[in-house]
FINUVO-403294 format. One record per residue: residue number from 0; residue in one letter; y negated, x negated, z of N, C-alpha, C, O in turn. Coordinates in Angstrom, 3 decimals. Atoms other than C-alpha are relative to their C-alpha. Layout:
{NUM; A; {Y; X; Z}; {Y; X; Z}; {Y; X; Z}; {Y; X; Z}};
...
end
This chain:
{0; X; {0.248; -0.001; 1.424}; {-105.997; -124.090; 133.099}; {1.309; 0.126; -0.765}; {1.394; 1.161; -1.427}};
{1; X; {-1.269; -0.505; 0.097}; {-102.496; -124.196; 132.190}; {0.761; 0.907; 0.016}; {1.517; 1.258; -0.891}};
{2; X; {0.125; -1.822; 0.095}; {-102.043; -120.850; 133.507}; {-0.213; 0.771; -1.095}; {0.322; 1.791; -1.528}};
{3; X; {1.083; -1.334; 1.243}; {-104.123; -119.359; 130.853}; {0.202; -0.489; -0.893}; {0.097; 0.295; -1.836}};
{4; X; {-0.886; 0.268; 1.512}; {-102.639; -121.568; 128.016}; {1.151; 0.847; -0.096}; {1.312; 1.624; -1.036}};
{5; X; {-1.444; -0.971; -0.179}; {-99.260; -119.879; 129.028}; {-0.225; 1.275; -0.567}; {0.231; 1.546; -1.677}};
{6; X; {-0.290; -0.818; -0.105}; {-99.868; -116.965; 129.238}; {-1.304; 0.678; -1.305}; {-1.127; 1.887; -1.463}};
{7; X; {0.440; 0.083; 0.981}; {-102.623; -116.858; 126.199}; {1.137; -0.300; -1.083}; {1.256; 0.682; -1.816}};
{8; X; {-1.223; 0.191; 0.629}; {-99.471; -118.285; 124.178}; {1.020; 1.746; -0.147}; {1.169; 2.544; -1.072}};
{9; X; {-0.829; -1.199; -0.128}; {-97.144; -115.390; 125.531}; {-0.531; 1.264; -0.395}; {0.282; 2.063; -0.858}};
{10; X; {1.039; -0.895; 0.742}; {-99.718; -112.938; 124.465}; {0.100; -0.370; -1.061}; {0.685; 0.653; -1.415}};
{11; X; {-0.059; 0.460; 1.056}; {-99.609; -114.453; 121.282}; {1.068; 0.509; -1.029}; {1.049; 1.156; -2.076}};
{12; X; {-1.706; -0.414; 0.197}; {-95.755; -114.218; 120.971}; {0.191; 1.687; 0.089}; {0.742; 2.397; -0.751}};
{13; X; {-0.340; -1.489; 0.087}; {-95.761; -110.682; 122.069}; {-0.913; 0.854; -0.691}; {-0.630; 2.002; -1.033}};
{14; X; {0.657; -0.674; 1.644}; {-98.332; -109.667; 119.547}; {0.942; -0.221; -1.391}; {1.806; 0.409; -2.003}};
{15; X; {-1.330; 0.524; 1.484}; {-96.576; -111.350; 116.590}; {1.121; 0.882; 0.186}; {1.335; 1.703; -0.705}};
{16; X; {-1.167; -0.897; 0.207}; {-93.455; -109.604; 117.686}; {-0.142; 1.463; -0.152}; {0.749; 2.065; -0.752}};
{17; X; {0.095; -0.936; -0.073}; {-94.808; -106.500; 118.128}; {-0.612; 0.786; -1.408}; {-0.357; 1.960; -1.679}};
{18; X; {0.653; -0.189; 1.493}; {-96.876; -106.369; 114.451}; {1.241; 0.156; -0.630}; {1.626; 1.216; -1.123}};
{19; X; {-1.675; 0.346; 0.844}; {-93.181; -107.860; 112.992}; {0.385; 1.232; 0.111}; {0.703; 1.653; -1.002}};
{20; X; {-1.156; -1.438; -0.386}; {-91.501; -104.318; 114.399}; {0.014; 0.910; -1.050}; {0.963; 1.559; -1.490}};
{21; X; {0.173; -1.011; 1.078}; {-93.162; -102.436; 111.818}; {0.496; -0.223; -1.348}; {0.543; 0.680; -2.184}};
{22; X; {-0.173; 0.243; 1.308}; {-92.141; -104.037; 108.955}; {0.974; 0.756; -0.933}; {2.111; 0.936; -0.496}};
{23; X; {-1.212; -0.624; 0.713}; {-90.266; -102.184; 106.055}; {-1.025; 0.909; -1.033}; {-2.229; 0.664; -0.957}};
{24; X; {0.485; -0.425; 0.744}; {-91.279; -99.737; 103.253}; {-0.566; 1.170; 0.630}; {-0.122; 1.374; 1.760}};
{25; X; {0.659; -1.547; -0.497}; {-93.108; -96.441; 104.085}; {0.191; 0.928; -0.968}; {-0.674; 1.659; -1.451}};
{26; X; {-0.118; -1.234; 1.278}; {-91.429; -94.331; 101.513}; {1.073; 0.859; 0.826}; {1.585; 0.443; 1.866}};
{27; X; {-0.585; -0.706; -0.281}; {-89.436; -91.292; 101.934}; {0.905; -0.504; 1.016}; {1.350; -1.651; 1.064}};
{28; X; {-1.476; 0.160; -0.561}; {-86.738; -90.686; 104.593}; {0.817; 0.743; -0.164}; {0.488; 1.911; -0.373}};
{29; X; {-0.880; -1.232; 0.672}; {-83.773; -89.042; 103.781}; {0.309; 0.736; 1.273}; {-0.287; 0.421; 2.303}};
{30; X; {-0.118; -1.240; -0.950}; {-82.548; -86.209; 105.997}; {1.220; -0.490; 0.517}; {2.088; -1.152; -0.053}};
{31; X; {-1.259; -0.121; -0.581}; {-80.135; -86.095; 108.435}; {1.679; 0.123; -0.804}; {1.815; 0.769; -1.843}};
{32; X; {-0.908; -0.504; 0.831}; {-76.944; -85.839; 107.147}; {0.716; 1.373; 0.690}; {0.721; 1.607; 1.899}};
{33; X; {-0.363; -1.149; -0.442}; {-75.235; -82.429; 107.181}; {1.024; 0.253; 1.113}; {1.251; -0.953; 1.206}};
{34; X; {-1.475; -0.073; -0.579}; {-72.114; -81.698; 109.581}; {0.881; -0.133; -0.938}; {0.514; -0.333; -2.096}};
{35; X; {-1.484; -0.102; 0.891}; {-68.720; -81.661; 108.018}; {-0.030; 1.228; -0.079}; {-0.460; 2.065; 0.714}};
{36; X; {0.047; -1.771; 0.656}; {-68.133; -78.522; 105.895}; {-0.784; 0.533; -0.404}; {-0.576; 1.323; -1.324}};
{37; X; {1.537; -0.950; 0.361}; {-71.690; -77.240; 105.642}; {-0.794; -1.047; -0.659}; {-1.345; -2.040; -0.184}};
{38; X; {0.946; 0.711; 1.122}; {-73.368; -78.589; 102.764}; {-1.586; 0.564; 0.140}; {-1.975; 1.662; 0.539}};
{39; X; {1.430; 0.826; -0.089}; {-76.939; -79.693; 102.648}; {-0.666; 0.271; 1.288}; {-0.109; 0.418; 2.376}};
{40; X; {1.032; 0.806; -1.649}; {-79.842; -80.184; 105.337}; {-0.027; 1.464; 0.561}; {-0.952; 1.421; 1.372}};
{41; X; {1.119; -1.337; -0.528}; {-80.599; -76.413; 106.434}; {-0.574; 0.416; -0.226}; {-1.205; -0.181; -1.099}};
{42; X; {1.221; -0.934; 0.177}; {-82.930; -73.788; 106.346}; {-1.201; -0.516; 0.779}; {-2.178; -0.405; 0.039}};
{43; X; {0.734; 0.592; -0.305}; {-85.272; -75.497; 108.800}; {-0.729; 1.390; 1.182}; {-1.816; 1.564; 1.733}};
{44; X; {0.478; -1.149; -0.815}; {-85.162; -72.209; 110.740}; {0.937; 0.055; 1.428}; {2.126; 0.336; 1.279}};
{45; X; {-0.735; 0.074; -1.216}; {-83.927; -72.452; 114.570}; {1.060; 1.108; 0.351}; {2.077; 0.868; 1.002}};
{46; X; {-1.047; -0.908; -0.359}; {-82.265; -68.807; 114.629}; {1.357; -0.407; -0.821}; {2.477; -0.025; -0.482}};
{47; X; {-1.073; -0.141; 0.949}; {-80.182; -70.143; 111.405}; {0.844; -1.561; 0.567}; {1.954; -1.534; 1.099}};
{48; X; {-0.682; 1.105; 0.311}; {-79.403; -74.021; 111.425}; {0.069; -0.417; 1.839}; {0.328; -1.607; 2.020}};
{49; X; {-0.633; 0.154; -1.190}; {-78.880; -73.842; 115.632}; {1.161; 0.376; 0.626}; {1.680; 0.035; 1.689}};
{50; X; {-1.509; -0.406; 0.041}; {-75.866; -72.193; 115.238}; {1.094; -0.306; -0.831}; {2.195; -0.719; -0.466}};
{51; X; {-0.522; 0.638; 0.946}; {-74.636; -72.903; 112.312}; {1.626; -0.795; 0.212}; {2.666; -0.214; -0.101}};
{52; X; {-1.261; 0.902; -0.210}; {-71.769; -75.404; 113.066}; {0.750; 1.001; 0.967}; {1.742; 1.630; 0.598}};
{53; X; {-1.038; -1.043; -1.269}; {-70.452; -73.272; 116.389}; {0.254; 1.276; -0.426}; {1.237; 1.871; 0.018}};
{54; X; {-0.556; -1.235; 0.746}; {-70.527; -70.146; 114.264}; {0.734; 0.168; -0.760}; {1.548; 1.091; -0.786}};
{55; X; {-1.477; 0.294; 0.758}; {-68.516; -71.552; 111.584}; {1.212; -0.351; 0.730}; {2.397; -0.157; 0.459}};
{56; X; {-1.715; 0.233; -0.685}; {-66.166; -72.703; 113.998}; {0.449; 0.862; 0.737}; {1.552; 0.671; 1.249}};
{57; X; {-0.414; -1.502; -0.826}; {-65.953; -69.269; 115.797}; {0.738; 0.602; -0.968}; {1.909; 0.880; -0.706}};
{58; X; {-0.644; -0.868; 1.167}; {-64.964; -67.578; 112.739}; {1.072; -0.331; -0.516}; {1.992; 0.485; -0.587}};
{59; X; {-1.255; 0.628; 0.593}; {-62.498; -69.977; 111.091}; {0.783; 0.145; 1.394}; {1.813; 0.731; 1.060}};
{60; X; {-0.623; 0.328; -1.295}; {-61.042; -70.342; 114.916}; {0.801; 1.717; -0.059}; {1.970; 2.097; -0.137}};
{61; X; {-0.313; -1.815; 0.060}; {-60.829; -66.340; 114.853}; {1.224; 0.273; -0.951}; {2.369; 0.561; -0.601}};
{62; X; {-0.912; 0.080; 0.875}; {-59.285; -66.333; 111.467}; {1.296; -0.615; 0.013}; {2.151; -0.028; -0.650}};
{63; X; {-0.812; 0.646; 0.213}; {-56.695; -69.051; 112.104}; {1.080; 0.370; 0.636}; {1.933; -0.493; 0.842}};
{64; X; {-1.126; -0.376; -0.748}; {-54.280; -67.027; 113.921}; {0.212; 1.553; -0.584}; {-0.762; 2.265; -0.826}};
{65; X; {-0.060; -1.853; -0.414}; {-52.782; -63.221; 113.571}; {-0.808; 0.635; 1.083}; {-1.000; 0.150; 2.197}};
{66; X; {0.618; -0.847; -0.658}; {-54.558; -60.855; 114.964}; {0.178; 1.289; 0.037}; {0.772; 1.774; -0.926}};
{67; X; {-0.146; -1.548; 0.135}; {-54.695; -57.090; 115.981}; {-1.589; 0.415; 0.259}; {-2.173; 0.288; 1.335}};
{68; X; {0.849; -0.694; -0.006}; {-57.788; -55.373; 114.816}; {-0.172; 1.904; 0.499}; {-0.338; 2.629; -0.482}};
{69; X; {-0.229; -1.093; -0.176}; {-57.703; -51.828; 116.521}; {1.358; 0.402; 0.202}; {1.915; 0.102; 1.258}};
{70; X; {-1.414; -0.122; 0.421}; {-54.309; -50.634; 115.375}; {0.208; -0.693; -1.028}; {1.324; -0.382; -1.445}};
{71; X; {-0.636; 0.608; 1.182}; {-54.042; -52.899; 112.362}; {0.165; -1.633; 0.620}; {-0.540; -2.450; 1.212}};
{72; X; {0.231; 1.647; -0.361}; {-52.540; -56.071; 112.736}; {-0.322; -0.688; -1.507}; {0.105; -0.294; -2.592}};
{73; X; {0.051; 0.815; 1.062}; {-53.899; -58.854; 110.464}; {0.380; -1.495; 0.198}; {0.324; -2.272; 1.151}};
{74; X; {-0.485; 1.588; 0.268}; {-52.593; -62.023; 109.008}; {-0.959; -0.872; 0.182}; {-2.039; -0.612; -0.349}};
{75; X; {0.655; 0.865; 0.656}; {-54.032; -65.399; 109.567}; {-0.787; 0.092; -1.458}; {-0.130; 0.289; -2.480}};
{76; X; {0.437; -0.238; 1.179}; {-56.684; -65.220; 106.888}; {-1.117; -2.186; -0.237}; {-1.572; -3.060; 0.501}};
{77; X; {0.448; 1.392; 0.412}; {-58.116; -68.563; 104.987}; {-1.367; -0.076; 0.680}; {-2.111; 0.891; 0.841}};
{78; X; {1.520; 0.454; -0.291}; {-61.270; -70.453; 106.372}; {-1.351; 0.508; -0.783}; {-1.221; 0.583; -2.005}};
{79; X; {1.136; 0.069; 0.493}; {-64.803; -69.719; 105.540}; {-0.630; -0.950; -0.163}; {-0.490; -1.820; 0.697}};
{80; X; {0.926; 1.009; 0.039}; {-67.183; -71.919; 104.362}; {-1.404; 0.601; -0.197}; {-1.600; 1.541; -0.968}};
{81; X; {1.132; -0.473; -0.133}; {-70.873; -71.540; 105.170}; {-0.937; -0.215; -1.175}; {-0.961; -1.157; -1.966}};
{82; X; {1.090; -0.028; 1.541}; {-73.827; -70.421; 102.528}; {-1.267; 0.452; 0.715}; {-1.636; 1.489; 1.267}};
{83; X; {1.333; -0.372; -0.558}; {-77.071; -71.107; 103.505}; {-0.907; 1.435; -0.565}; {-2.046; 1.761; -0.233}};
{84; X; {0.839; -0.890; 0.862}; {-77.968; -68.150; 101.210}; {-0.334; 1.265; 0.520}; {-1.357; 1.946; 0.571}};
{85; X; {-0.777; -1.319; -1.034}; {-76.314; -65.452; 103.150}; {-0.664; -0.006; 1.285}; {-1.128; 1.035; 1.752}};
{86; X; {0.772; 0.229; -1.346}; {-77.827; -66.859; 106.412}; {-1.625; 0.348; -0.374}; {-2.421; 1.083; 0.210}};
{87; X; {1.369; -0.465; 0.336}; {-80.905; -66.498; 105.043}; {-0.136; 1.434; -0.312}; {-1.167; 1.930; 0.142}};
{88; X; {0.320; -1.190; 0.016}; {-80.604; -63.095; 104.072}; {0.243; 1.237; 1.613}; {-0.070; 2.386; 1.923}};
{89; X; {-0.426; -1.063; -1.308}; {-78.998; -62.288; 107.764}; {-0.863; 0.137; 0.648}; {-0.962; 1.106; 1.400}};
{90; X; {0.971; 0.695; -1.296}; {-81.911; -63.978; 109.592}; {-1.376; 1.450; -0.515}; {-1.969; 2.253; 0.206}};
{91; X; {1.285; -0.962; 0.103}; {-84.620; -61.753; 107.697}; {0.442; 1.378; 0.121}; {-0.410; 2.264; 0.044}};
{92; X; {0.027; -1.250; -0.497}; {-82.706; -58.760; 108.535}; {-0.034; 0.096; 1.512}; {-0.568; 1.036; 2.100}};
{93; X; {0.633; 0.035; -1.328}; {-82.718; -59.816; 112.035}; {-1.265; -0.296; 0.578}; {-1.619; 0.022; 1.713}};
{94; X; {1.503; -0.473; -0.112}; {-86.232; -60.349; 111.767}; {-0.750; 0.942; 0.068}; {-1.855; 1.045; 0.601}};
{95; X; {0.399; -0.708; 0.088}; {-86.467; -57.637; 110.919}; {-0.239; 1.440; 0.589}; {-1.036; 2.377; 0.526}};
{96; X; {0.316; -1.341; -1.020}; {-85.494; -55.361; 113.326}; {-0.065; -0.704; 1.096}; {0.443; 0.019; 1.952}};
{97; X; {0.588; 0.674; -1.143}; {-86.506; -57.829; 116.103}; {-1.030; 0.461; -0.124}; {-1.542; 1.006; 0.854}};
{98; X; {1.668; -0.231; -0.157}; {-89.922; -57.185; 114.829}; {-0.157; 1.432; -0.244}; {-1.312; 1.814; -0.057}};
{99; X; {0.666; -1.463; 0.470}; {-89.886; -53.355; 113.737}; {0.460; 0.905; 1.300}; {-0.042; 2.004; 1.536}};
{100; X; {-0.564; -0.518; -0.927}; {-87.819; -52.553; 116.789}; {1.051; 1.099; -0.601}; {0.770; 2.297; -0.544}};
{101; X; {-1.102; -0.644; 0.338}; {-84.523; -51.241; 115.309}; {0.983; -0.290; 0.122}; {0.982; -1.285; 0.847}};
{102; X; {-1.402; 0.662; -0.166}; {-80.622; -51.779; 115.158}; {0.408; 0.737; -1.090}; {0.579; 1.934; -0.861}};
{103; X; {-0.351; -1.030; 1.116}; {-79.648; -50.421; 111.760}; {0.699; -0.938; -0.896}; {0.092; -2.005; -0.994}};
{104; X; {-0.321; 0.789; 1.574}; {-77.326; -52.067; 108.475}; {-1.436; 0.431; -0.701}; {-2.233; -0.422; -1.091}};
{105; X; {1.044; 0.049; 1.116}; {-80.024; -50.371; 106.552}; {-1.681; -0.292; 0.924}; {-2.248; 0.116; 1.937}};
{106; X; {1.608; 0.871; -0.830}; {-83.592; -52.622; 107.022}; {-1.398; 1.445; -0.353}; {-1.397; 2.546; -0.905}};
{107; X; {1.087; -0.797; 0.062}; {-86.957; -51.140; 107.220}; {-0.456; 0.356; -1.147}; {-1.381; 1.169; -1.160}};
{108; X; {0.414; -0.158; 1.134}; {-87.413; -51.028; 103.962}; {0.492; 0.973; -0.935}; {-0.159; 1.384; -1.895}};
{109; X; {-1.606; -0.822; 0.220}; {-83.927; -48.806; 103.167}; {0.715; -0.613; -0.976}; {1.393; -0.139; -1.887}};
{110; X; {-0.752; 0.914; 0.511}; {-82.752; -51.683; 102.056}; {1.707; -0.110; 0.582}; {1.663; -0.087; 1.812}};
{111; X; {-1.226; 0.628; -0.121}; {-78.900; -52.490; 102.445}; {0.768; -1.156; 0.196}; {0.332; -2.085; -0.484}};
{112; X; {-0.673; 1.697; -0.067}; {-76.409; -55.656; 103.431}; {-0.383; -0.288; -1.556}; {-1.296; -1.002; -1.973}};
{113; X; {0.097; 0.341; 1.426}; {-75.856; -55.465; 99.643}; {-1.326; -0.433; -0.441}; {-1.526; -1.428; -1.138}};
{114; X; {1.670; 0.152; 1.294}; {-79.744; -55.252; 98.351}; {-0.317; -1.384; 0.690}; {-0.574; -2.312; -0.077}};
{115; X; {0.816; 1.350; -0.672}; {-80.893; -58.263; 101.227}; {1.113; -0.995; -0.825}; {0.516; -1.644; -1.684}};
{116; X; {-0.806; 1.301; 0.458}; {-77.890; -60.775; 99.970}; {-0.470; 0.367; -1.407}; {-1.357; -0.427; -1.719}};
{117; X; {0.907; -0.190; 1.630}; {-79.061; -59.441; 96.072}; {-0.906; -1.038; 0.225}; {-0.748; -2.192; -0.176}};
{118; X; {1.254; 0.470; 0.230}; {-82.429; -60.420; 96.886}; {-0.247; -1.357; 0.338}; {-1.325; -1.914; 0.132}};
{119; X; {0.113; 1.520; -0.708}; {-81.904; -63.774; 98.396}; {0.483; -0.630; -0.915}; {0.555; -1.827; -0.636}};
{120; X; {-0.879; 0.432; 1.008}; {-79.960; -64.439; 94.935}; {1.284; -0.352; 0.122}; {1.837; -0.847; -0.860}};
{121; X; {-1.663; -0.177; 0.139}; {-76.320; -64.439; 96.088}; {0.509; 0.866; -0.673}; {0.248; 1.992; -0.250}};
{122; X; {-1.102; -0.366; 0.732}; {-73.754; -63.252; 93.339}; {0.900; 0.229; 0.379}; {1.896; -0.488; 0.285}};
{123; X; {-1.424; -0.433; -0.674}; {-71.502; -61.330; 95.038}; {1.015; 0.926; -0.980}; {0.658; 1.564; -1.970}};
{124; X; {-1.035; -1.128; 0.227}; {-68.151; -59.376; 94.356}; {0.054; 0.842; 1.124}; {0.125; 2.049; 0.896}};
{125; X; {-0.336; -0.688; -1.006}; {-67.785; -58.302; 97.867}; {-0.821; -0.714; 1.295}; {-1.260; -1.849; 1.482}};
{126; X; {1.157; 0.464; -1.329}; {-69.749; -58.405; 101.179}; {0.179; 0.957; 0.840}; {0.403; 2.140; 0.581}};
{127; X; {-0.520; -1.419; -0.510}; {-69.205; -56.831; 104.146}; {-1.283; -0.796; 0.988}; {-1.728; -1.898; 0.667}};
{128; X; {0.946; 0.321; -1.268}; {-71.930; -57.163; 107.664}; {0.520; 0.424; 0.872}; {1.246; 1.412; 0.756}};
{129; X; {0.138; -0.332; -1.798}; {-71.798; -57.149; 111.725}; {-1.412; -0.288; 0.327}; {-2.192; -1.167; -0.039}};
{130; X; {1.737; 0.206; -0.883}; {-75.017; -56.868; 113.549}; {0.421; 0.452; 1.499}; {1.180; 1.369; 1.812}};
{131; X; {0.230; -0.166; -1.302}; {-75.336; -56.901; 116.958}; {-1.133; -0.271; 0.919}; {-1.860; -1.053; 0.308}};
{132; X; {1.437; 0.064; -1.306}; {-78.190; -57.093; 119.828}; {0.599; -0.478; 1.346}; {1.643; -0.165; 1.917}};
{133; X; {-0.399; -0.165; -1.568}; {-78.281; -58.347; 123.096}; {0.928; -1.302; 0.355}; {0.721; -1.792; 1.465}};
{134; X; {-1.218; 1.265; -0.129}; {-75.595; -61.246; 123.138}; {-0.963; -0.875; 0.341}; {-2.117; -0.979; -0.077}};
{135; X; {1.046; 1.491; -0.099}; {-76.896; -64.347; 124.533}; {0.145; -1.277; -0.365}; {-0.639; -2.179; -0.074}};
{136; X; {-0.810; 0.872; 0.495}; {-74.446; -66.657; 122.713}; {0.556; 0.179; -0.836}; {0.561; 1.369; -1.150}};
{137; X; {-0.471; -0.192; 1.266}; {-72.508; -67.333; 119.587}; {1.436; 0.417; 0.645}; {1.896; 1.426; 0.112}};
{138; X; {-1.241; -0.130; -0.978}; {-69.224; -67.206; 121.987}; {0.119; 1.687; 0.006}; {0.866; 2.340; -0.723}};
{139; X; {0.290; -0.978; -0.359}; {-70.399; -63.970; 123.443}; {-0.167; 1.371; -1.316}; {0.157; 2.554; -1.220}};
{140; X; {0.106; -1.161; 1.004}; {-71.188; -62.051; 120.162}; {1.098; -0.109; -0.761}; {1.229; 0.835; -1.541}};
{141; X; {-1.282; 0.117; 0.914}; {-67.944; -63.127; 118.438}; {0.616; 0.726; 0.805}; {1.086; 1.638; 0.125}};
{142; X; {-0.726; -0.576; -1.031}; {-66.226; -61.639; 121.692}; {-0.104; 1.819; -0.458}; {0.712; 2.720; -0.654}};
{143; X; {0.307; -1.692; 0.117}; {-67.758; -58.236; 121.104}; {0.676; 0.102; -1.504}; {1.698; 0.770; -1.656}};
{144; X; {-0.269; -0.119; 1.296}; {-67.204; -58.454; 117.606}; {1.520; 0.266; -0.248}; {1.996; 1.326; -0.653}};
{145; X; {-1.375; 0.069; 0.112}; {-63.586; -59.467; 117.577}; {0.659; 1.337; 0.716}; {1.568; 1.878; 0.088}};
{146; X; {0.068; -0.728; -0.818}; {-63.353; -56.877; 120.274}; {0.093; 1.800; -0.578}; {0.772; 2.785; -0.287}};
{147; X; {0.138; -1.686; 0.966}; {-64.539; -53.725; 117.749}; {0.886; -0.037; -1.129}; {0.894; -0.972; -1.930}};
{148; X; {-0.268; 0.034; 1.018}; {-62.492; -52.590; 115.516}; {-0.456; -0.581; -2.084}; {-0.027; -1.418; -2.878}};
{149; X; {0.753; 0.318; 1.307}; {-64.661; -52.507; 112.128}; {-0.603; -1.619; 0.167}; {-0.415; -2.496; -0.676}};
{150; X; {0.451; 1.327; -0.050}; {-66.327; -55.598; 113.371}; {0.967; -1.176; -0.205}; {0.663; -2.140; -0.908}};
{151; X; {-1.143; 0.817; -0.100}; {-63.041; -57.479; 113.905}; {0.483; 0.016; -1.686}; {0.318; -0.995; -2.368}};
{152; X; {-0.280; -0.065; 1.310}; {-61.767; -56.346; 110.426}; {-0.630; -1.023; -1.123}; {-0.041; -1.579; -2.050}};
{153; X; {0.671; 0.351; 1.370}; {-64.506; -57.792; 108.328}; {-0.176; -1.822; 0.555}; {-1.002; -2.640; 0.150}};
{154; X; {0.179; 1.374; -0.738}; {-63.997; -61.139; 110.436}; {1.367; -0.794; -0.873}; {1.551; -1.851; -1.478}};
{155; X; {-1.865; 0.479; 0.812}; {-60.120; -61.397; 109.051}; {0.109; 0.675; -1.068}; {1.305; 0.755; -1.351}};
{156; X; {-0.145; -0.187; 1.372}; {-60.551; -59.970; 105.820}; {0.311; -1.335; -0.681}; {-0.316; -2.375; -0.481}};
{157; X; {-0.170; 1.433; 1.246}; {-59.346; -62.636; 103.316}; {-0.492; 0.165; -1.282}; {-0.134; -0.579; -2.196}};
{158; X; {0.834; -0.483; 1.180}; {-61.455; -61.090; 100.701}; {-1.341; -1.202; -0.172}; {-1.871; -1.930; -1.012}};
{159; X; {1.869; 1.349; -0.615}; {-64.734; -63.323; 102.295}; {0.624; -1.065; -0.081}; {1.753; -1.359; 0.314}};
{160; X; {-0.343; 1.795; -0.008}; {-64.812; -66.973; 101.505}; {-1.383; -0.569; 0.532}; {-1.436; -1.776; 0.764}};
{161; X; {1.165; 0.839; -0.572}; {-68.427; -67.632; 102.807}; {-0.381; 1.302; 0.672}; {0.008; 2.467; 0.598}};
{162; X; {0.516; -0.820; -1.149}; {-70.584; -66.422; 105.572}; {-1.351; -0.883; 0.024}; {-1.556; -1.914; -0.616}};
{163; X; {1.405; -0.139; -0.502}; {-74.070; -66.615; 106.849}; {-0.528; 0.780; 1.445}; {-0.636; 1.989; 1.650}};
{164; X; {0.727; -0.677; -1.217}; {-75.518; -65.931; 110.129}; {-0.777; -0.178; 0.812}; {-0.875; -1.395; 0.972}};
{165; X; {1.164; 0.933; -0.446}; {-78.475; -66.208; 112.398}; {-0.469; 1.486; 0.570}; {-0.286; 2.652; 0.222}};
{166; X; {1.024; -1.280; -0.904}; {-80.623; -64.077; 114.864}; {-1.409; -0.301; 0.493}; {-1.939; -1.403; 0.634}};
{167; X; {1.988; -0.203; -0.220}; {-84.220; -63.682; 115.671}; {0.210; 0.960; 1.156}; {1.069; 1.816; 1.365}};
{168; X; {0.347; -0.602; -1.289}; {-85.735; -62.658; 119.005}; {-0.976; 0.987; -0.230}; {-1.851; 0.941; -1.096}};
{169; X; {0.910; -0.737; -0.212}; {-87.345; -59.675; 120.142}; {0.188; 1.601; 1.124}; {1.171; 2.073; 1.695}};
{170; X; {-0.333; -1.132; -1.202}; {-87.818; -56.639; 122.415}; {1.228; 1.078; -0.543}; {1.526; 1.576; -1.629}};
{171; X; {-1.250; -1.241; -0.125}; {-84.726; -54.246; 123.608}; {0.345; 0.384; 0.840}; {0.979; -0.317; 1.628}};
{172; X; {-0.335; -0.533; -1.297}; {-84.366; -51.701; 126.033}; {-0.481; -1.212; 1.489}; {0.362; -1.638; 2.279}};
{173; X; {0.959; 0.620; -1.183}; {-86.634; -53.723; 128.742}; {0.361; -1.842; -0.314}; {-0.089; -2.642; 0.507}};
{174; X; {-0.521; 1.428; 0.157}; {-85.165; -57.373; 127.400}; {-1.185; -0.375; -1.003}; {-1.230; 0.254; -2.061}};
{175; X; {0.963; -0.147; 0.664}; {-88.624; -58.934; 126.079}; {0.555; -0.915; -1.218}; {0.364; -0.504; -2.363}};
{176; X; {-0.810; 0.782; 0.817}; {-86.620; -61.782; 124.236}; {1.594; 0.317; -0.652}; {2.506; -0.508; -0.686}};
{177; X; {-1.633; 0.073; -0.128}; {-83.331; -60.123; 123.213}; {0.695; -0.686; -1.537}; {0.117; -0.227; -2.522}};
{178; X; {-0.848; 0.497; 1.166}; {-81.181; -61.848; 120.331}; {0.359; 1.149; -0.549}; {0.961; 2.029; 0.067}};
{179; X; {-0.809; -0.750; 0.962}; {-80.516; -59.848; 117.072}; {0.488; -0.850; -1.272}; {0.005; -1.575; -2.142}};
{180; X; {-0.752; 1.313; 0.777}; {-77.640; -61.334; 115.554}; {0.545; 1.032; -1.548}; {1.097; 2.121; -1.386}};
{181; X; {-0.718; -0.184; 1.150}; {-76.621; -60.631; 111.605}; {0.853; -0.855; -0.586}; {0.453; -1.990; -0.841}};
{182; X; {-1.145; 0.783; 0.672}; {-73.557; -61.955; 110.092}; {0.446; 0.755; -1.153}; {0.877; 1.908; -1.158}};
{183; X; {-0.148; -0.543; 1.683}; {-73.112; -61.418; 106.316}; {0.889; -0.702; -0.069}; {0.835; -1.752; 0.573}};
{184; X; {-1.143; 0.461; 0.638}; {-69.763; -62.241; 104.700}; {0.206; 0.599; -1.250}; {0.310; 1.820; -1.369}};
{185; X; {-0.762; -0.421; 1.087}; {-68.715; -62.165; 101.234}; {0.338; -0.997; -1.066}; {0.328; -2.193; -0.777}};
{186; X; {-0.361; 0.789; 0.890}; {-67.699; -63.528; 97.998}; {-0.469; 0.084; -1.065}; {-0.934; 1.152; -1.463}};
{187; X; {0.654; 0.363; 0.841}; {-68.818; -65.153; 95.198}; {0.467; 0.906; -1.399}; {1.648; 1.198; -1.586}};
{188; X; {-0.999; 0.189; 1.341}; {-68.491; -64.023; 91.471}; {0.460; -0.852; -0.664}; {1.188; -0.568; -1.615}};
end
């Protein structure tokens, strides 16, 4: 009989504690907080805010030294800082030819870098794009990039103060999942 007081008791106790756990308000939670450098929560889109941090740090990393683009050498050029705005306009052009099956600056629509960052409401002076296919990493597509002339250029321009970038999956040349990556750079008015 004792037995079953006990352990009726301890049942008791580990109810009570377990009701107690919940206690607190049930209102909003705030969001994650951002990384360092990249202001607010994200787009909430996996091609954009999964890179995000390692792409900004590819680029500034790129930038922070001299370099030789082709035959031009360029200077150390200042850091970027990331704009979710731009990413957003890269991601729906890589949507876009993930899903229409293309590799083009100009989208299905004969739209332009320029018209997609327009339409996403970035105020630019200057903007330049890289697109690429096929990469299976943020590492890997900076490599190529840095690698091409024109591509390399618009990486160390010191004209760009923000960037955006992000890729969407889809078929290429027999790859049923392949990454198409857009990277928009430019500057504000």
């Amino acid at each position: 009989m004792r037995t079953g007081r006990v352990c009726l008791f301890l049942a008791g106790v580990l109810l009570a504690f377990l009701c107690g756990c919940g206690s607190g308000d049930s209102g909003s939670v705030s969001p994650p907080a951002s990384p360092p450098g990249i202001p607010g929560t994200g787009t909430g889109i996996p091609g954009i805010d999964s890179i995000r941090q390692e792409f900004l740090d590819a680029v500034n990393q790129a930038r922070s030294a001299p370099r030789m683009c082709g035959n031009d050498a360029y200077p150390a050029a200042p850091a970027v800082a990331w704009n979710d705005t731009l990413a957003m306009a890269a991601y729906l052009h890589s949507s876009d030819m993930a899903i229409n099956g293309f590799f083009s600056h100009t989208g299905s629509d004969g739209g332009s870098p320029g018209d997609r960052i327009t339409r996403e409401g970035y105020d630019w002076r200057t903007y330049g794009e890289n697109i690429a296919v096929n990469y299976p990493t943020v590492s890997a597509v900076m490599q190529g990039w840095l690698g091409s002339d024109g591509h390399c250029r618009n990486i160390m321009n010191p004209a760009f103060e923000e960037i955006g970038a992000a890729y969407a999956e889809g078929p290429y040349t027999g790859t049923p999942l392949a990454p198409y990556w857009t990277f928009d750079l430019a500057a504000p008015r």
